[in-house]
Steps between C-alpha positions, in 0.01 A plus 500: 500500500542843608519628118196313398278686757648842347277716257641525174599805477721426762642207336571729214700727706703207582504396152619880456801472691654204301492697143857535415440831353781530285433217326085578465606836396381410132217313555157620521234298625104569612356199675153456639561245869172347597454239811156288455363738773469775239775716649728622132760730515659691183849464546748647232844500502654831319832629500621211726273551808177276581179664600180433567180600567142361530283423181548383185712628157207350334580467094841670540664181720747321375391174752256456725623236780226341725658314764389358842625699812699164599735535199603847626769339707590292215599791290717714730757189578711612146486591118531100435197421699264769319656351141413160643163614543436679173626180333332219660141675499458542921445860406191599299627774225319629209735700288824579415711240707813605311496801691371344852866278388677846483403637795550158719843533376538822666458423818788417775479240702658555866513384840255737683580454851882661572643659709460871500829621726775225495724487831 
């Protein structure tokens, strides 16, 4: 609940932090994010790091995704989920979904509530 009431850029900092960037280190990727609302965010992924910032890529996009703020949540829960998404339609891409496939697979999945000092 709390994720869906984030803006998107800050769900795209948390989408930052799960980019295993070893593994992304190869892939480049320019995506244009857009809620109904008209909020879009460029996002491009370069040299294994995600980052974002508001606007549009325009022509040079790979994929433009168009999603409702609901989904947000939806997305962060693992790589499986996003691929799950891509395949089944629930998110609205235009594009290069090879590359949207790429980049899901990427992405770690982990518990995010542990334990910072252990006893």
């Amino acid at each position: 609940d709390v994720i869906a009431q984030l803006p998107l850029e800050k769900f795209l900092e948390l989408l930052a932090i799960r980019v295993n960037g070893p593994h992304a280190q190869d892939l480049e990727l320019r995506v244009d994010w857009q809620l109904p609302d008209g909020e879009c965010q460029r996002v491009t992924l370069s040299h294994g790091a995600l980052n974002h910032r508001a606007g549009s890529h325009g022509s040079d996009a790979d994929a433009v995704i168009t999603t409702p703020r609901t989904q947000l949540a939806q997305l962060l829960k693992g790589p499986q989920e996003m691929l799950v998404c891509l395949d089944s339609g629930e998110l609205s891409v235009s594009g290069d979904r090879d590359k949207l496939r790429a980049f899901a697979a990427t992405l770690d999945a982990f518990e995010p509530m542990f334990n910072v000092v252990e006893p």
